[in-house]
C-alpha positions in Angstrom: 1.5 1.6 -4.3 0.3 3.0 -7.4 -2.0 5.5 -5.7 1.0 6.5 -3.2 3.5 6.9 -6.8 0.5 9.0 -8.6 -0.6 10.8 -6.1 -4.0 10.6 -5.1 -5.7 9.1 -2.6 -9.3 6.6 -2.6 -11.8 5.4 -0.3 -13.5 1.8 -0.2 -17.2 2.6 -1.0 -18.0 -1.0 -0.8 -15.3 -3.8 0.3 -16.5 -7.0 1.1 -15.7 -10.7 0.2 -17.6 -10.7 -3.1 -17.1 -7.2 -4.2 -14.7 -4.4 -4.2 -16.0 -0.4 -5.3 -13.3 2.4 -4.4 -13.5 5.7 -5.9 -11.2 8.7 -5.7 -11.4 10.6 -2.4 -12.1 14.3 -3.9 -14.8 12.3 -6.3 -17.9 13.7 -4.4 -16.7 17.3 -3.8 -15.4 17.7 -6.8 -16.6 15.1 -9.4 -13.5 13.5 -10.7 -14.0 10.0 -12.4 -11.7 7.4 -11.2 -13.5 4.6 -10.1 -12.7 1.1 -10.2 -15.1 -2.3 -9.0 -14.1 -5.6 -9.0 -15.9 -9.1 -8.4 -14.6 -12.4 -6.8 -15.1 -15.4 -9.5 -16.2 -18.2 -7.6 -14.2 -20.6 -9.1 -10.8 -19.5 -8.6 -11.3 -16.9 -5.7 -9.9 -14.3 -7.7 -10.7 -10.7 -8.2 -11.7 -9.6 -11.8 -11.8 -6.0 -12.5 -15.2 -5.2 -13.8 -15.4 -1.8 -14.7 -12.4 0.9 -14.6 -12.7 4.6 -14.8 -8.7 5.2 -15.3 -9.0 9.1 -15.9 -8.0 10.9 -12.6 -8.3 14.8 -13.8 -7.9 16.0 -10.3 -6.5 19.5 -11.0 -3.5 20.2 -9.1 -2.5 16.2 -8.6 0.9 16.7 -6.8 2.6 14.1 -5.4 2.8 15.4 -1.7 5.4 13.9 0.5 2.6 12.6 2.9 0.0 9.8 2.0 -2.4 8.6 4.5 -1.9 4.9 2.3 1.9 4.8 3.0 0.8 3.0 6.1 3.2 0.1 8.2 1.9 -2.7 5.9 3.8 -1.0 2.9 6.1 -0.2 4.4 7.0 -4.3 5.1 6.4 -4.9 1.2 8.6 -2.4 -0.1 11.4 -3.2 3.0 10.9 -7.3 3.3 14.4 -8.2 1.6 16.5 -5.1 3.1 15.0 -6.6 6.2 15.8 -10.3 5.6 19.3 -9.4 4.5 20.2 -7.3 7.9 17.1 -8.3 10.2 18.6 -5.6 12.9 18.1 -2.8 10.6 17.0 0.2 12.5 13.8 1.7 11.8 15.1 5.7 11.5 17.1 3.9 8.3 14.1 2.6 7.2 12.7 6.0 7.7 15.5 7.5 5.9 15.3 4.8 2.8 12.0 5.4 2.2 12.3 9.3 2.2 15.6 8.7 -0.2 14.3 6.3 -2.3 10.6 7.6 -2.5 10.4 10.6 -1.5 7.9 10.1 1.2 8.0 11.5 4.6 6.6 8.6 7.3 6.6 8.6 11.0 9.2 7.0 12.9 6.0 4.7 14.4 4.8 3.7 10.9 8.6 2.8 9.9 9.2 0.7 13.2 5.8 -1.0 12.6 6.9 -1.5 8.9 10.4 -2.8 10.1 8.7 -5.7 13.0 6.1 -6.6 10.3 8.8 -7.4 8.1 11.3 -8.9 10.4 8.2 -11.0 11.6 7.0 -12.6 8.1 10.6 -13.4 7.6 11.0 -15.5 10.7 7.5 -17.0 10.1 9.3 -18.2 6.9 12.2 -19.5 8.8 10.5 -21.1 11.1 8.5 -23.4 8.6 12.1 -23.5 6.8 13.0 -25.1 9.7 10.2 -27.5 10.8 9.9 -28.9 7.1 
């Protein structure tokens, strides 16, 4: 999310179960410096941040209305409760919430996926409610 609300976009360069690099997309054509990499700790199976570049100078960072991130995944984070609390909601008023309240333009396909993903997790979670 914080990539979607700053506007700028990043790759994985390396993402695997130990380790985590990502850099800023326009890093090689144009040299910027955010970077972050990260390490599992054994013990805990927890991510530690290791080293963090947190100066993106991208010139002309605009928050565009479109982010290749703002993908169906979350899209279920940010919609989960509005979900649970009206589980038919209808995914153009998903699509319209999240151009209203984020000012981001999604498709219709990405909101619908959101919407199932969310209505799913919540009756996973029912479901155990249930059988427990």
């Amino acid at each position: 999310m914080y990539a979607i609300e700053m506007g700028f976009e990043y790759k994985y360069v390396r993402n695997t179960k130990k380790r985590v690099v990502a850099y800023c997309s326009k890093r090689e054509s144009e040299h910027y410096g955010w970077c972050v990499n990260a390490s599992l700790l054994e013990y805990n199976r927890f991510f530690v941040i290791t080293n963090l570049v947190n100066e993106h100078s991208c010139y002309g960072v605009i928050r565009l209305q479109t982010n290749k991130m703002m993908g169906s995944k979350i899209i279920k984070s940010i919609m989960l409760d509005k979900v649970r609390e009206n589980p038919n909601k209808k995914a153009i008023d998903i699509y319209y919430e999240i151009k209203s309240d984020y000012g981001m333009e999604v498709s219709y396909r990405k909101a619908w996926y959101g919407k199932e993903r969310a209505r799913e997790s919540f009756l996973v979670v029912m479901l155990i409610l249930m059988l427990s």
